[in-house]
C-alpha angles and dihedrals in degrees: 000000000000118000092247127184111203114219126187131207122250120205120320101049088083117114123154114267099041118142085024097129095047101048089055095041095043143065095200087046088059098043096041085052095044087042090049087052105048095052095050093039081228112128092236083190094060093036093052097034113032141056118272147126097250095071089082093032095109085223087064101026095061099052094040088052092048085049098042092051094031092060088046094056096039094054089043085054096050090054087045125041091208139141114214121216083242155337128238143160143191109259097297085024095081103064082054080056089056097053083047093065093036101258098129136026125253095231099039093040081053091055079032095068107024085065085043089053078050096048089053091048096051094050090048099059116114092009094095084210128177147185117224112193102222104197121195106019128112112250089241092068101040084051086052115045082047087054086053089048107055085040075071091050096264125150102222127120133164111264126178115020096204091162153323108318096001110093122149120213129211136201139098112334102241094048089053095054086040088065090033091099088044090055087050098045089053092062101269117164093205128005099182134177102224113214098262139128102198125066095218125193100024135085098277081083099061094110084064102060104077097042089042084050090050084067101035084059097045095049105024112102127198091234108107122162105183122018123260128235112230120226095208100043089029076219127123109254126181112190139077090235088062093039094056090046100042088043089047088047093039088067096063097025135066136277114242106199110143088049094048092058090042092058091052104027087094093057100043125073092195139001128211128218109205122192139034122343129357092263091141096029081062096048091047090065094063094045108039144015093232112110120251122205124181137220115208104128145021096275098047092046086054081050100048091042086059089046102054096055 
């Protein structure tokens, strides 16, 4: 059996009708999505399959998305008795990689984000902050020309690190359009504002750490089985007391993905992307040469389980 990371989808990777396939193929799926339901008191039905507004609203998206990738691997593990290398995900996606190594439970990582998305939202209002994707800049001088600009009293810091010459910064709006030409001049493709109301990843998010670790404390168990990935260290860790301190400092520090799959791509053989979308099928290409498959619906789980032997 093949050496496989799993890997699971952040925001952004959200649309209506995900899980579909496998809520009508499949009992857990039902009851995951009904469980889920009945804790939250949110129709998860309505939210994943039906048009409506929550969907984008970070409180609803994050624990969609959880549940969403969380159903995909679990159905993937009860066709496969395997342990993966490890386990890692892209900013929200690590609490889906949790659940992955049994370190938190479906139903209480699902309660577990949707108050985090509410803890971000809190702690952006009246912030008016922002993220901007920069493509085709080294992260030096993204780093840089951030670190100029808050020398000036601007709020912008680099966020997420996906790959080589994609990095999105985060910080107050204004301050993000004021550095967009800068960006440009420099020699930037795209310097581009995303649509989000939360600057997410950067200090602007400190008034959401003690009531987030309230919660990670309360839901994060000491029963890994394979170690996580942090998004803040890019480094494996295996206990509930690393887990609560690298989740409170992922909320006001970048993401180092593309860090985090350079230090392991020499040990996997495949990773695995579980959840809606290819977002981060689409970024490993641009980082390493390993292949990455993805599981979001029935006919790509029967695929993945014949890729992995």
């Amino acid at each position: 059996m093949k050496k496989v990371v799993f890997l699971f989808p952040g925001q952004g990777s959200q649309k209506i009708g995900m899980g579909r396939d496998f809520y009508e193929n499949s009992q857990i799926a039902k009851e995951l999505i009904e469980n889920s339901s009945d804790r939250l008191k949110i129709d998860f039905k309505k939210l994943l399959f039906e048009e409506n507004e929550d969907i984008n609203k970070t409180e609803f998206t994050q624990p969609a998305i959880l549940l969403v990738s969380s159903i995909a691997h679990k159905l993937f593990s009860q066709n496969l008795d395997i342990k993966p290398l490890y386990s890692l995900g892209h900013s929200l996606g690590e609490f889906s990689a949790l659940v992955s190594v049994n370190a938190l439970d479906v139903i209480d990582g699902v309660e577990l984000v949707h108050n985090r998305g509410k803890f971000m939202t809190d702690a952006a209002k009246g912030v008016n902050g922002g993220m901007m994707v920069v493509m085709g800049l080294s992260d030096e001088d993204v780093e840089k020309i951030c670190e100029d600009a808050r020398k000036d009293g601007k709020k912008v810091w680099p966020a997420n690190y996906n790959s080589d010459g994609q990095i999105v910064v985060a910080g107050i709006k204004d301050d993000l359009k004021s550095i967009e030409n800068i960006f440009k001049e420099k020699g930037a493709k795209r310097a581009l504002l995303l649509n989000m109301s939360v600057a997410s990843h950067c200090p602007l998010l400190e008034d959401a750490r003690k009531p987030l670790r309230e919660y990670l404390e309360k839901f994060i168990k000491d029963s890994f089985i394979s170690p996580v990935i942090s998004n803040v260290s890019a480094k494996p860790y295996n206990s509930k007391k690393d887990a609560i301190e690298l989740l409170d400092r992922q909320l006001v520090e970048p993401v180092l993905y593309k860090q985090s799959i350079k230090n392991i791509e020499n040990e996997t053989e495949l990773f695995i992307e579980f959840g809606e979308g290819s977002v981060l099928k689409g970024l490993n290409r641009r980082i390493t040469k390993v292949p990455t498959i993805n599981v979001n619906n029935m006919k790509t789980l029967e695929e993945a389980l014949k890729a992995v032997e």
